[in-house]
C-alpha positions in Angstrom: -71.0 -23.5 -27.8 -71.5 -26.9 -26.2 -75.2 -27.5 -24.4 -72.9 -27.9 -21.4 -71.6 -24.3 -21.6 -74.9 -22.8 -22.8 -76.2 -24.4 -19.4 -73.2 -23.2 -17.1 -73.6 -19.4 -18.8 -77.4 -19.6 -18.8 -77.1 -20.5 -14.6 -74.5 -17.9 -14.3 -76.8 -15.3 -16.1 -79.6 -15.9 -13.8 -77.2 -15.6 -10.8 -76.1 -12.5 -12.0 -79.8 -11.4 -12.5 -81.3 -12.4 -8.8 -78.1 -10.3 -7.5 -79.2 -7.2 -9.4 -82.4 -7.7 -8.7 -81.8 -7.8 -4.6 -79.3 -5.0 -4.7 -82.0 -2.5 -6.7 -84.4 -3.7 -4.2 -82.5 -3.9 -0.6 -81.2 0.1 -1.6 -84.8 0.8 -3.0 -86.6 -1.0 0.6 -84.2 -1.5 3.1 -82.7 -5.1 3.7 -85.0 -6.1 6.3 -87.9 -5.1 4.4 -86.8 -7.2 1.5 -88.2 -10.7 1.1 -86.5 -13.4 -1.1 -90.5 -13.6 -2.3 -89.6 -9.5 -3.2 -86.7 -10.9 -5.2 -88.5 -12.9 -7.0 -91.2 -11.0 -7.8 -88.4 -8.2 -8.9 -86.6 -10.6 -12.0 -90.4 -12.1 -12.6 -89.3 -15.7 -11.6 -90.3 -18.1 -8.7 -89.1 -18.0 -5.7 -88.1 -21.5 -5.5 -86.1 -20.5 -8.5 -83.9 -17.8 -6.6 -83.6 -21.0 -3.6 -81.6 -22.8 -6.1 -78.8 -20.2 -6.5 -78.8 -18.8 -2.4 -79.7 -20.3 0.7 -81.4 -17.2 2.2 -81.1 -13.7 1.6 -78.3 -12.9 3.8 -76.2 -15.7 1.6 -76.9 -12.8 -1.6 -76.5 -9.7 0.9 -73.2 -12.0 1.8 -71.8 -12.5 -1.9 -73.1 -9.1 -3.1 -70.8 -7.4 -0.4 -68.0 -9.7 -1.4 -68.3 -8.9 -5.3 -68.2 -5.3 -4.3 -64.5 -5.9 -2.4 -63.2 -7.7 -5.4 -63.8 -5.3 -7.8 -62.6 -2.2 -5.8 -60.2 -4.5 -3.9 -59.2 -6.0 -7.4 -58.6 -1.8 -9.4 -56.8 -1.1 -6.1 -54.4 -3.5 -6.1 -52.9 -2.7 -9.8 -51.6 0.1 -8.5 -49.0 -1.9 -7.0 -46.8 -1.6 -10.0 -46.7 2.1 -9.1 -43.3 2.2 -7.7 -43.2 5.7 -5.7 -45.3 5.0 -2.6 -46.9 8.6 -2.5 -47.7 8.7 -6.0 -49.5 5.1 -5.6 -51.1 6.4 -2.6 -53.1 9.0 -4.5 -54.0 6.6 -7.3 -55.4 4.4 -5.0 -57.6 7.4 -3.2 -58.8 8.5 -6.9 -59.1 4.4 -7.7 -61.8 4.8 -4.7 -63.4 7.8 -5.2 -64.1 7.2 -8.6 -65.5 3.8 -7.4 -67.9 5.7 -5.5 -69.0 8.3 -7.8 -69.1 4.9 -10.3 -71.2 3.0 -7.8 -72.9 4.9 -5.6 -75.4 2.0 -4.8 -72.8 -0.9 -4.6 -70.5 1.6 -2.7 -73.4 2.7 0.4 -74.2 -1.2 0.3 -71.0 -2.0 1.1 -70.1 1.0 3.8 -72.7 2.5 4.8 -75.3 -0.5 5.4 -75.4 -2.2 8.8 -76.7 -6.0 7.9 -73.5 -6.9 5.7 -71.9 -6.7 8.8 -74.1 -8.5 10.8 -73.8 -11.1 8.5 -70.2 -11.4 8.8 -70.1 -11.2 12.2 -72.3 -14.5 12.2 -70.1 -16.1 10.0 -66.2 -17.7 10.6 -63.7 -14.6 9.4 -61.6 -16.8 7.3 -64.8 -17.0 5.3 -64.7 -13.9 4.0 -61.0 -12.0 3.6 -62.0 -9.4 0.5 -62.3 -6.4 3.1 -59.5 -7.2 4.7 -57.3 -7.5 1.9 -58.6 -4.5 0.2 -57.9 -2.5 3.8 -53.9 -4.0 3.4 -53.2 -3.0 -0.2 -53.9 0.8 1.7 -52.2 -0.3 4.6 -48.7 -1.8 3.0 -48.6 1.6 0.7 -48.7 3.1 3.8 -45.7 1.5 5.3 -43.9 1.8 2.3 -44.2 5.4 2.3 -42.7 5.6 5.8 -39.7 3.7 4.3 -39.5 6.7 1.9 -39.7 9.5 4.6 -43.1 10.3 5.2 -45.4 10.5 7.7 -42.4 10.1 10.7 -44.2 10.0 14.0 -47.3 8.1 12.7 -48.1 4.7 13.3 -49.1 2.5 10.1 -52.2 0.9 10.8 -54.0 3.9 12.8 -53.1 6.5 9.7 -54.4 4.2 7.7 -57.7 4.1 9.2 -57.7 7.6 9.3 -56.5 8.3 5.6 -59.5 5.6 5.2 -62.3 7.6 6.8 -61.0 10.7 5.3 -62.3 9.4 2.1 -64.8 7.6 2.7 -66.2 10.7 4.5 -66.0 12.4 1.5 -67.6 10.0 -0.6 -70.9 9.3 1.7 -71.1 13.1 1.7 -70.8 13.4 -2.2 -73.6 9.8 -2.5 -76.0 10.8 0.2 -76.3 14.5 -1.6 -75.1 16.3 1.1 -72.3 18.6 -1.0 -75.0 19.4 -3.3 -76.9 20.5 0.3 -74.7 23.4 0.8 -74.1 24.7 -2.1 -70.8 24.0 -3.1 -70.7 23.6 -6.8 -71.1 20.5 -8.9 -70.8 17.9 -6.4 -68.3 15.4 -8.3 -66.4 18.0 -8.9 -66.0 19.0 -5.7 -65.4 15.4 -4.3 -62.2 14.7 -7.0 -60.7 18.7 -5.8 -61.4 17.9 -2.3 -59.5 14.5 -2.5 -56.8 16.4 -4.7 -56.3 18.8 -1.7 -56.1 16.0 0.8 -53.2 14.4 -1.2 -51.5 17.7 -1.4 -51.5 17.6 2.7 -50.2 14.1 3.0 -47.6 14.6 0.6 -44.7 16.5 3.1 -41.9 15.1 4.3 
């Protein structure tokens, strides 16, 4: 390895490292508790160090979200190969659940937390198109399944949504506890049936 690429893989490690290091603490504190001095302190560098890599600490909040939608955005969208619509449709529901039970942290950061979107609502949308895209791979399996028979009488981008929150309803409910709350059994297993029964409701003609 070159000193160039030592340099460009040492930069990328500490990138990497302030990122982790903001996530544990923004789910630990709260965003708007968190200081970029907190950061700092938190990977045991300066804090003119973590200015080097990100502009404030929305700019991490920012590209934290973002590397969240590429990765579930990035699994969801290799089910595309799955021919049969239905079928790809519950891969891509077990694609996210198992993102969720995965990445509890990343997964509540990304849905459940107010700022990222207050961020982005600061920001021009072209800027950031990771949600959106991940929202379409959903949204085109969707219509494809119509094409196929299902779901006559629905509209595509409404039963989306509502497929959406379905599951992400489930999923909150399985990361903030809440199935363990009442007692019904170990709570993963409960979120991966639970989803299994959804499909089974969606899948009529």
């Amino acid at each position: 390895m070159s000193i160039t690429e030592r340099k460009a893989k040492e930069k990328e490690e500490l990138r990497a490292l302030i990122l982790q290091g903001a996530k544990k603490l923004f789910i630990e504190n709260g965003i708007e508790r968190t200081t970029i001095r907190n950061i700092a302190d938190e990977i045991s560098y300066s804090v003119g160090t973590v200015y080097v890599y990100f502009k404030d600490k929305n700019s991490i909040l920012h590209e934290l979200h973002t590397l969240g939608f590429k990765q579930l955005g990035g699994e969801m969208r290799t089910l595309m190969s799955v021919a049969e619509p239905m079928e790809r449709l519950a891969a891509i529901g077990r694609v996210y659940v198992q993102f969720a039970v995965n990445n509890p942290d990343m997964y509540d950061l990304m849905f459940n937390m107010k700022a990222p979107m207050e961020f982005l609502n600061r920001i021009e949308k072209e800027e950031w198109n990771e949600g959106k895209a991940t929202f379409n791979v959903l949204k085109t399996t969707i219509e494809q399944c119509m094409v196929h028979g299902y779901f006559i009488g629905h509209q595509a981008e409404p039963l989306s949504f509502a497929i959406w929150s379905t599951v992400h309803g489930m999923c909150s409910l399985y990361i903030r506890d809440r199935i363990k709350a009442v007692n019904l059994g170990d709570p993963e297993v409960m979120l991966l049936a639970a989803h299994e029964e959804f499909v089974k409701l969606l899948n009529k003609k």
